[in-house]
C-alpha positions in Angstrom: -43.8 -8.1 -38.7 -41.5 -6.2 -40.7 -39.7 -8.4 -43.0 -35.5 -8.0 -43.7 -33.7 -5.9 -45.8 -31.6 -7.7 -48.3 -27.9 -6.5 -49.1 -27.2 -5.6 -52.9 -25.2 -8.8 -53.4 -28.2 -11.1 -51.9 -30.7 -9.7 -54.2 -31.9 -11.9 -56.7 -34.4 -10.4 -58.2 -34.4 -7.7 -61.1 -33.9 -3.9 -60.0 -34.1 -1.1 -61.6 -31.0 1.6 -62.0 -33.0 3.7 -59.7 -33.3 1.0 -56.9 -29.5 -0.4 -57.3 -28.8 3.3 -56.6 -30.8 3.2 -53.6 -29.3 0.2 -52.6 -26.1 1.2 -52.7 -26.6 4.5 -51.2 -28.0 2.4 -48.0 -25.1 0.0 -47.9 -22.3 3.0 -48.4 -24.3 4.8 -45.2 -24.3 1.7 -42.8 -20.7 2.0 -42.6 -20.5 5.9 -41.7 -21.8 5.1 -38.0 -18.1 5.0 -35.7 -17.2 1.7 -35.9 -17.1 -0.5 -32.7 -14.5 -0.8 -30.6 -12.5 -4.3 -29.4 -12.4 -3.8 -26.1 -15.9 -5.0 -24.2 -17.3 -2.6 -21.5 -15.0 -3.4 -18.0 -18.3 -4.6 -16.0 -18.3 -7.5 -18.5 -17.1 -10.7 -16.7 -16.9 -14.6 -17.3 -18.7 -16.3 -19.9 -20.1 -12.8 -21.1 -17.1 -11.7 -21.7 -15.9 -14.8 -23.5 -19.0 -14.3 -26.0 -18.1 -10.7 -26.9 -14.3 -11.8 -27.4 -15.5 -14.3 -30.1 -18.1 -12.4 -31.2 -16.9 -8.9 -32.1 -14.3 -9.8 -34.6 -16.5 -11.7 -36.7 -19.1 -9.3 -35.9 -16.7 -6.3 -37.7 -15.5 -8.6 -40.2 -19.2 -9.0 -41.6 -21.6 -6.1 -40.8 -21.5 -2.8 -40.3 -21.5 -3.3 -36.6 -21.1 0.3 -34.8 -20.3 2.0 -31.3 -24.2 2.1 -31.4 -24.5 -1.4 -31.1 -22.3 -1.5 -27.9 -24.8 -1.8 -25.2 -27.1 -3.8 -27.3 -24.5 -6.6 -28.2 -23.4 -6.5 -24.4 -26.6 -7.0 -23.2 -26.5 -10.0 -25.5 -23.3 -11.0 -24.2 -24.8 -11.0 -20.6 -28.1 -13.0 -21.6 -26.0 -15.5 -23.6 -23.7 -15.8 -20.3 -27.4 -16.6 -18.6 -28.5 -19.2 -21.1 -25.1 -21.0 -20.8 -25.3 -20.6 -16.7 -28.9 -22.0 -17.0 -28.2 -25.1 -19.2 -25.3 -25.8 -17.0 -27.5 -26.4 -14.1 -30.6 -28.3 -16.0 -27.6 -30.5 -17.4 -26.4 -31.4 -14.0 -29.7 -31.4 -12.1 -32.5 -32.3 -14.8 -35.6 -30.3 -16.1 -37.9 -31.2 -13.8 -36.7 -31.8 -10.0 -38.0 -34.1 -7.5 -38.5 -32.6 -3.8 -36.8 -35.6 -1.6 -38.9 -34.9 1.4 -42.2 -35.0 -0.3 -41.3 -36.4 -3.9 -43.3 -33.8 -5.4 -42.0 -32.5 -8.7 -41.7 -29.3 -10.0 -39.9 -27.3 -13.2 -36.4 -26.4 -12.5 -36.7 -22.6 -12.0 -33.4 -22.3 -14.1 -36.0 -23.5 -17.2 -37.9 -19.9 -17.0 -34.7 -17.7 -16.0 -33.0 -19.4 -19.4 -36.2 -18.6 -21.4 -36.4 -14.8 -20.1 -33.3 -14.3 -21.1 -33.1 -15.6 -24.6 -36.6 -13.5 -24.9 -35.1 -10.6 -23.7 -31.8 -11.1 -26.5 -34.8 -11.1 -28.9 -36.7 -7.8 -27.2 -33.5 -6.2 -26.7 -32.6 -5.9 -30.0 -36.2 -4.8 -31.6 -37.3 -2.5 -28.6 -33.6 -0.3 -29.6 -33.8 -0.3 -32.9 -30.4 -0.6 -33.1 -30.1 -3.9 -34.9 -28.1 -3.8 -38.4 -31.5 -4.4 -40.1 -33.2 -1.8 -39.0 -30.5 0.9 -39.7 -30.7 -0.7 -42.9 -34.5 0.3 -43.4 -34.0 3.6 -41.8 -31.3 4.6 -44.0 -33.4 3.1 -47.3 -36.3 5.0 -46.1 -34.0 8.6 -46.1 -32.6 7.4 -49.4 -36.4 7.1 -51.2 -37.6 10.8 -49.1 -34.1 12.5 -50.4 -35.4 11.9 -53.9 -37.9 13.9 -55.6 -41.2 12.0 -56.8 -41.3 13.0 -60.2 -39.1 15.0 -63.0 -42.1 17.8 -62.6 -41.6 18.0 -58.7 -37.5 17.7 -59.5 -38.0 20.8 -61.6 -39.9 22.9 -58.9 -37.5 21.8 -56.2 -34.5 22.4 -58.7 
């Protein structure tokens, strides 16, 4: 597992001029990407829609959220409006229900739906590669092969 990338401000270790450059380079490029619009997609509906409503502002007030993250943070919004339909119904009917005609018990099937979908929030976001963090490493990764290796190699590309 990859691990995060830290923001220049959350660093606390000691970096070289070299590597705060780099840093900075990455930070100034996450905001380039066209930044995401207010309005959620139309085919967005109930508590989905609720989500991205409360989410998006906060969202643009913190990251470098972009238009590329539309159909990623919608598809959150959707699995989000799952987990919320799901805990609904295990609140009102219990975990595990009793069959009244044979009293056999089973899982409520609302238990594996809610646990897909919070698994597939999770997948969603790693599959695309559209997360903030990984942008993030993408764009450190162009800043380090964008700069020569050495003075010598500087020279022969210069």
């Amino acid at each position: 597992m990859s691990r995060n990338i830290k923001l220049l401000k959350d660093i606390k270790s000691h970096l070289n001029n070299e590597e705060i450059a780099q840093r900075k380079d990455m930070e100034k490029a996450l905001f380039n990407y066209p930044q995401l619009k207010d309005d959620p997609p139309d085919w967005l509906k109930g508590r989905a829609l609720t989500e991205w409503k409360r989410v998006v502002p906060y969202l643009k007030a913190n990251t470098p959220i972009s238009e590329l993250d539309r159909g990623l943070l919608a598809d959150y919004c959707r699995c989000y409006a799952i987990v919320q339909t799901c805990e609904t119904d295990i609140t009102k009917h219990g975990l595990v229900l009793t069959n009244k005609e044979t009293g056999a018990k089973k899982k409520s099937p609302y238990y594996d739906i809610m646990s897909q979908a919070m698994k597939d929030m999770k997948m969603i976001s790693v599959e695309l590669g559209m997360t903030i963090n990984s942008r993030a490493k993408m764009e450190l990764n162009k800043q380090k092969q964008d700069k020569p290796k050495d003075e010598f190699e500087a020279l022969l590309d210069g």
